[in-house]
N, C-alpha and C positions, 0 to 999 in steps of 0.2 A: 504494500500500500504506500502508494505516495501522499503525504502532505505539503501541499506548499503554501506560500504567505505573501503578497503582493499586496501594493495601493492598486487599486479598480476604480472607477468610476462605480457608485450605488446605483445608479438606475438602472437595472437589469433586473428580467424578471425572475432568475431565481433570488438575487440580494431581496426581493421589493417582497419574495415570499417569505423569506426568510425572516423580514422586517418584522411582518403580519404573525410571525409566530411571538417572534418578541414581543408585539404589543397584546397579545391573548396572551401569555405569561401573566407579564406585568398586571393588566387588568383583573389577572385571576388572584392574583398576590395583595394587589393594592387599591383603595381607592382612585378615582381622578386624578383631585388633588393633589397625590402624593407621589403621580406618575409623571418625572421630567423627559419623557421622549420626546426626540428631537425629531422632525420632516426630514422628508429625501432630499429636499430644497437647501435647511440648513447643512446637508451632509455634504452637497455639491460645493458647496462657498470654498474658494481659495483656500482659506487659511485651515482648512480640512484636509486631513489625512486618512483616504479609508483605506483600512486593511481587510483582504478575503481571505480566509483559509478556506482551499480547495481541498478536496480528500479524491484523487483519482479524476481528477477535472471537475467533481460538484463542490457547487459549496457548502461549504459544513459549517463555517460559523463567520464574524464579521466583531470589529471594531472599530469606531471613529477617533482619532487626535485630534482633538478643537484648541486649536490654537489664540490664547486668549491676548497676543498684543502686548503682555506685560512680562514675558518670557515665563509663563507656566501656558499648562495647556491641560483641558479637561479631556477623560475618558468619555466616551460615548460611544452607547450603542454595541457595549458588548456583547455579544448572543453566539451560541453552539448550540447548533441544532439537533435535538432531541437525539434523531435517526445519527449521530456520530459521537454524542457522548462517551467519553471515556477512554478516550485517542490522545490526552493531553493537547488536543486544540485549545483549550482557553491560554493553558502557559506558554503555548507557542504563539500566539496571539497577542499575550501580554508582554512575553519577552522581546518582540517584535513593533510594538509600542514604544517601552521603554529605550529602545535601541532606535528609534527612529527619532523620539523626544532628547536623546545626547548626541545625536546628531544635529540636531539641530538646535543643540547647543541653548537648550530649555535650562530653567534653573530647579522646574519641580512640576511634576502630573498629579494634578486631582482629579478625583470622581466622590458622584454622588453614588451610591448604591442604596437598596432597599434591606433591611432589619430583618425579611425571610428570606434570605439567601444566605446562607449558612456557608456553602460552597463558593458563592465568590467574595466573602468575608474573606473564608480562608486563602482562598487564592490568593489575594490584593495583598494579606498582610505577610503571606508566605515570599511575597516580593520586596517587602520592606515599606508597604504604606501603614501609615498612622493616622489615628483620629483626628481631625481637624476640627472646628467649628466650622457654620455653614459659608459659605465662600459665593463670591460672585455677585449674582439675584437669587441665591435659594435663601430659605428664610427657614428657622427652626420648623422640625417636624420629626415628631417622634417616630413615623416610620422610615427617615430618613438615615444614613450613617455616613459620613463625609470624611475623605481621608485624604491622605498628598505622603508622595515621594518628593524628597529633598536627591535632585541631579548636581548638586553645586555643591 
């Protein structure tokens, strides 16, 4: 089995499926209000890094680097698809992140994550992120968990 990890353009119909599953997660996880996904629109902006992990030429999973302007940059939109869990795609994903974020010479990556994700708690912190308070435009919310790698 091949895994590979590239920036793509998102508007493709298996990315835009893929998306669709993320967002039936999330919804099933969380409230509205507590759901920060971002559009296919914000994913295409410049200052956007999408990554595809293909498994065998599909895609298996997706992450966005949103680059905030002030030399950090947020996670977004990280999702493995059900059908490839347990391939170590998320940490190839993540690793592939952070390695695109010191290339480009970022000083530190946050993400928002949700409170029932146990697994990409572990994941984010098994990378060396830490709790943060809320950053950006998020605003306190208890099902929310906010973390940042320090690259500097």
């Amino acid at each position: 089995m091949t895994i590979t990890i590239a920036i793509e353009p998102p508007r493709q119909p298996e990315i835009l499926r893929l998306l669709a599953l993320s967002d039936a997660y999330a919804a099933s996880l969380y409230p509205a209000e507590s759901n920060h996904l971002v559009d296919i629109s914000s994913l295409e902006r410049p200052s956007v890094r999408f990554l595809v992990a293909r498994t065998n030429g599909a895609v298996a999973g997706c992450c966005a680097l949103a680059h905030a302007g002030d030399g950090t940059a947020e996670i977004k939109r990280m999702f493995v698809d059900p059908a490839w869990r347990g391939l170590r795609i998320g940490k190839l994903l993540l690793a592939a992140i952070i390695d695109n974020a010191r290339q480009s010479k970022l000083d530190a990556i946050r993400l928002e994550t949700g409170i029932h994700q146990p697994e990409a708690i572990g994941l984010y912190r098994a990378y060396g992120f830490t709790d943060i308070p809320p950053f950006g435009a998020y605003k306190p919310d208890p099902l929310s968990l906010f973390m940042e790698k320090r690259l500097s």
